[in-house]
C-alpha positions as CSV (number, residue, x, y, z in Angstrom):
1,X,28.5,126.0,175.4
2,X,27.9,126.8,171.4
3,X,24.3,125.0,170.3
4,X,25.9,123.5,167.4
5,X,29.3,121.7,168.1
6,X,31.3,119.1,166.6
7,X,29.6,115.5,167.5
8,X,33.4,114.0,169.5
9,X,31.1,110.1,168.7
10,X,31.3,111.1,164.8
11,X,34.1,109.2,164.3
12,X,33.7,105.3,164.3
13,X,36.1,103.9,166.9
14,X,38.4,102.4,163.9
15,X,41.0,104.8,164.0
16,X,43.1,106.4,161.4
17,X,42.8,108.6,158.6
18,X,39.3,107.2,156.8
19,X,37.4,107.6,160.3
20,X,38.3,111.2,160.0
21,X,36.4,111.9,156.7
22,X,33.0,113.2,155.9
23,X,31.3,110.3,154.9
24,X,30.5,111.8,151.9
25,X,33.8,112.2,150.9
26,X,34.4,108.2,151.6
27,X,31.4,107.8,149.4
28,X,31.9,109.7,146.5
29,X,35.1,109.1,146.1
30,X,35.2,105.0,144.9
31,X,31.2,105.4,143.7
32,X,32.8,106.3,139.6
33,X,35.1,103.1,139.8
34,X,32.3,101.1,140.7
35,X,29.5,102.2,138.2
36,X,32.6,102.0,135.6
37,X,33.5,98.9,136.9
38,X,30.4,96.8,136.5
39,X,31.1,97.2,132.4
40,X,35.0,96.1,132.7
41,X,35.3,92.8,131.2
42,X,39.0,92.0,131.6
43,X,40.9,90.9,134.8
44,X,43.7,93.5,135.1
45,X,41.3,96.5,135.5
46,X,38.9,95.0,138.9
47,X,42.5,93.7,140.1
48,X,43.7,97.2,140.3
49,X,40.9,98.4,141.9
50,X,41.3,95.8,144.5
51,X,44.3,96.6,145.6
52,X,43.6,99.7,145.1
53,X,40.7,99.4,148.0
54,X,42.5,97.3,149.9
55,X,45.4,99.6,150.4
56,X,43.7,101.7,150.9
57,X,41.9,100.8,154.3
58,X,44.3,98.9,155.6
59,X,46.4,102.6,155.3
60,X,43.8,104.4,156.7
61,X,41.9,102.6,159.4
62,X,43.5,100.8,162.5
63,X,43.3,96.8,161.6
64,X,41.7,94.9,163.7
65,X,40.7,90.7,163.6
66,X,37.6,91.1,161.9
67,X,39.2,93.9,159.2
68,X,42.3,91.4,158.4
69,X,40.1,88.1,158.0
70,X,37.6,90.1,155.6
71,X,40.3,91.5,153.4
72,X,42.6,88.9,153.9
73,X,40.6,86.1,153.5
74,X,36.9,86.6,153.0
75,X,37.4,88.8,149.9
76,X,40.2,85.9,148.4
77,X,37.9,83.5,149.2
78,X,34.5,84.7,147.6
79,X,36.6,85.6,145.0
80,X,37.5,82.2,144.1
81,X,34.6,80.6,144.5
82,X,32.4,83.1,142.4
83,X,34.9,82.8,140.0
84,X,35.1,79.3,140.1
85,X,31.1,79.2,139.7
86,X,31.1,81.3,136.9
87,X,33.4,79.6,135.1
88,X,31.5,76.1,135.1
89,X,28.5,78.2,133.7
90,X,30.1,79.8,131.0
91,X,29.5,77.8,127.7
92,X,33.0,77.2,126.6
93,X,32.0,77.7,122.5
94,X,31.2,81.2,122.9
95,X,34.6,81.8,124.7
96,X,36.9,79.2,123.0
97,X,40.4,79.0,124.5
98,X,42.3,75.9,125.5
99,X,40.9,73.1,127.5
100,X,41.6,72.6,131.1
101,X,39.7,69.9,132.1
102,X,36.9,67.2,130.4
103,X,34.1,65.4,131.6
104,X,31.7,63.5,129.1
105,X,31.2,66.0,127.0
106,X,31.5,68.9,129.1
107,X,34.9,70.9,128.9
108,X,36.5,73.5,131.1
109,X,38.6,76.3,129.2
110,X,40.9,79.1,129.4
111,X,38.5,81.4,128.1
112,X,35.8,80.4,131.4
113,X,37.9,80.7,133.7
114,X,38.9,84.2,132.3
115,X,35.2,85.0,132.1
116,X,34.3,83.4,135.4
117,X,37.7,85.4,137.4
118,X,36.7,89.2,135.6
119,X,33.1,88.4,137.2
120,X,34.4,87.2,140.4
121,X,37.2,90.0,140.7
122,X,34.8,92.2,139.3
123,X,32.2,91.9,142.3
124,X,35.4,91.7,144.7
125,X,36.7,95.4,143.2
126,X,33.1,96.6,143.9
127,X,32.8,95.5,147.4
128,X,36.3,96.4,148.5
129,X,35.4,100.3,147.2
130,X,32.1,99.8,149.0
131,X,33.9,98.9,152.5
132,X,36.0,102.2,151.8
133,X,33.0,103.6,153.7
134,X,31.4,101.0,154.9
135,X,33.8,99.9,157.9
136,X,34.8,103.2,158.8
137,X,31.5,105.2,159.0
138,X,28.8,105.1,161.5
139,X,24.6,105.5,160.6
140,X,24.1,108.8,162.4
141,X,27.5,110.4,160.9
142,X,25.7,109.3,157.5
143,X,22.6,111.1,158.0
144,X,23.6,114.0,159.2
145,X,25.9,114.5,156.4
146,X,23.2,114.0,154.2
147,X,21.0,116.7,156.1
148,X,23.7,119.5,156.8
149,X,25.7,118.7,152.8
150,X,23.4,117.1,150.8
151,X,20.0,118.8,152.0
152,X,18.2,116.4,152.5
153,X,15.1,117.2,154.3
154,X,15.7,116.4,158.3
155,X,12.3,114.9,158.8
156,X,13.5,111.8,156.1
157,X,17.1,111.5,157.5
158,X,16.2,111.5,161.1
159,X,12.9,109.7,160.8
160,X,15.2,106.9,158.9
161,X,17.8,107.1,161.9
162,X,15.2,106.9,164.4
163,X,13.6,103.6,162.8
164,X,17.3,102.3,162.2
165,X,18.0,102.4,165.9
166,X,14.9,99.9,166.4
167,X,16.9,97.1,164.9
168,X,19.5,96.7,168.2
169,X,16.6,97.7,170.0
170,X,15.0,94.4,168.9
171,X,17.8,92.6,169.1
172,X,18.1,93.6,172.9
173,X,14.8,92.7,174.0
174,X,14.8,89.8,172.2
175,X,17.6,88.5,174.4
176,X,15.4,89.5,177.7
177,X,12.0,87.9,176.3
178,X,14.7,84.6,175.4
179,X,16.0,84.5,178.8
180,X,12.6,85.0,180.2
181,X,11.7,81.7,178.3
182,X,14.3,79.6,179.7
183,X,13.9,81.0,182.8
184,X,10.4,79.5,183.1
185,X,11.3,76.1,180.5
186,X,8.8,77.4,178.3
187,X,9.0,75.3,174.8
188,X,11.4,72.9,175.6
189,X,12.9,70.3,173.5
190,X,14.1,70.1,170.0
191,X,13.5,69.9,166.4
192,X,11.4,71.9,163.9
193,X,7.9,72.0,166.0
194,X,10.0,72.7,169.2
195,X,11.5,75.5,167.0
196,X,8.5,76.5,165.5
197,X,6.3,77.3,168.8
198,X,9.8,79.1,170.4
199,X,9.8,81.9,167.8
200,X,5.9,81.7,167.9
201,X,6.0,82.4,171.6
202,X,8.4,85.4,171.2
203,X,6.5,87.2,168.4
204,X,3.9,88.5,170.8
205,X,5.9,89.9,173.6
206,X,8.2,91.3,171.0
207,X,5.8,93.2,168.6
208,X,4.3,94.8,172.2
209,X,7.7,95.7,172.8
210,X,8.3,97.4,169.9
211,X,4.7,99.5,169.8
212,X,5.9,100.8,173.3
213,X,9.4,101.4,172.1
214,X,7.8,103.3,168.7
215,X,5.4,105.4,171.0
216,X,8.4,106.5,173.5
217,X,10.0,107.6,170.7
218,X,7.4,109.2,169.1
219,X,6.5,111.1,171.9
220,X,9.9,112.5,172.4
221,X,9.9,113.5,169.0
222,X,6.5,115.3,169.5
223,X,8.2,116.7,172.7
224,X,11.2,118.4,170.5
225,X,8.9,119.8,167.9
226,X,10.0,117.4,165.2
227,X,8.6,118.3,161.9
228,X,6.9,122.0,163.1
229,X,9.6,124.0,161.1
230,X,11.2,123.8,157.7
231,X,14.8,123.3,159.1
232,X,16.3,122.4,162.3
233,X,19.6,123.7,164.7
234,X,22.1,121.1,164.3
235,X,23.4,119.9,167.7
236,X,26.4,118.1,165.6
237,X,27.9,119.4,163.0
238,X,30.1,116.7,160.5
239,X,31.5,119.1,158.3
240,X,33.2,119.1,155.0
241,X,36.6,119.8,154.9
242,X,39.4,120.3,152.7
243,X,40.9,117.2,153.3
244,X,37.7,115.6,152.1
245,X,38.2,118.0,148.8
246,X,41.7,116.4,148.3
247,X,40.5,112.4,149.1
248,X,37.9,112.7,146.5
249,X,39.9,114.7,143.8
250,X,43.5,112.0,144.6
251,X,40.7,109.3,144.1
252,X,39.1,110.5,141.1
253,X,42.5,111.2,139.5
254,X,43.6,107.5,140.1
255,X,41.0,105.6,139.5
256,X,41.3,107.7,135.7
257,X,44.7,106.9,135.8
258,X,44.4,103.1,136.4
259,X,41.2,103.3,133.8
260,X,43.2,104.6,131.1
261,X,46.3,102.7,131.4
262,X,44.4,99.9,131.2
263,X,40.9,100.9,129.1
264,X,39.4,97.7,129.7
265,X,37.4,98.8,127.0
266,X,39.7,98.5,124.3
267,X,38.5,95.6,121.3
């Protein structure tokens, strides 16, 4: 067997074409629109790019529940309601248009409700490009990228992969030290103090936890020579390929197309 072979778990287990990508490629590729977008003031450009996004995954990754209800209605939802917010703090002299609605002397008008809905679709358009990569790309695909295209120095990328595998780690033991709680009715009863002493009681057995976790792993890391040499043999390779080339180039070309149809720019 080859010492460096295609990882068969670098692909996130959403199907289709995304989850085939370099995740590079899925984060290069929307990262222009989104710095551009941050200085679009009008509501025609970060609508574009929405759709844009969401067409995008929902052509290239297998929809499940939890991908439908975030584009379907999180997104629309958060949208709104920033928008909404936005809106009621924009001072309506500095925007003028017609009013929508009156209170006292407070005034709701066309032109906040433009202001608020550019900011709201605006933040919407950035986190739709942002889940481009974001649902369809795994930590460890992500570092390794970084190490084997971007050069990043392995002792970083895998030091920062070793302490982001803590976090389910904690989550895990957690559970146990939980379960052995309620197994012996420690801190019983309810309300704030109850509360309070729980979490107190579970702060102990979970920072030992995690110094024996961080010394396992340390010593299998001592045990592999991590750190002795300059680089490292790659057991899995996620390579670049040409069909990241073409993503990134058909991305770039319309995101400039939508950006100068539109020029959101324009006085």
């Amino acid at each position: 067997m080859s010492a460096t072979t295609v990882d068969p778990w670098a692909r996130v287990d959403a199907g289709g074409l995304l989850a085939g990508l370099n995740p590079l490629a899925k984060l290069a590729a929307p990262l222009p629109a989104m710095v551009l977008l941050v200085f679009a003031r009008d509501l025609a450009t970060p609508l574009a790019f929405l759709a844009l996004a969401c067409a995008v995954i929902l052509a290239g990754t297998r929809i499940t529940r939890r991908i439908a209800l975030l584009l379907l209605v999180a997104v629309p939802v958060a949208t709104i309601v920033i928008g909404l917010s936005m809106s009621l703090w924009t001072d309506p002299a500095r925007v003028g248009g017609d009013v929508v609605a009156r209170i006292g002397d407070w005034s709701l008008t066309t032109g906040a409700l433009t202001v608020g809905f550019a900011t709201g679709l605006r933040l919407a358009a950035i986190v739709a490009l942002a889940l481009i990569a974001g649902l369809t790309t795994t930590g460890p695909d992500l570092v390794r990228a970084s190490v084997q295209q971007l050069r990043v120095p392995y002792r970083i990328g895998y030091t920062a992969l070793a302490a982001f595998r803590f976090v389910p780690r904690f989550g895990h033991e957690l559970d146990v030290i939980r379960q052995a709680h309620r197994v012996r009715g420690s801190h019983g009863g309810r309300g704030p103090v109850a509360a309070l002493a729980r979490w107190w009681g579970y702060l102990v057995p979970l920072l030992a936890g995690a110094i024996r976790h961080a010394e396992r792993v340390a010593l299998a890391m001592d045990a592999r020579a991590f750190g002795a040499h300059p680089d490292r043999t790659e057991r899995h390779l996620v390579p670049w390929r040409r069909r990241d080339t073409v993503f990134v180039a058909v991305f770039w070309l319309t995101s400039a197309v939508i950006l100068v149809a539109l020029f959101p720019w324009a006085p």
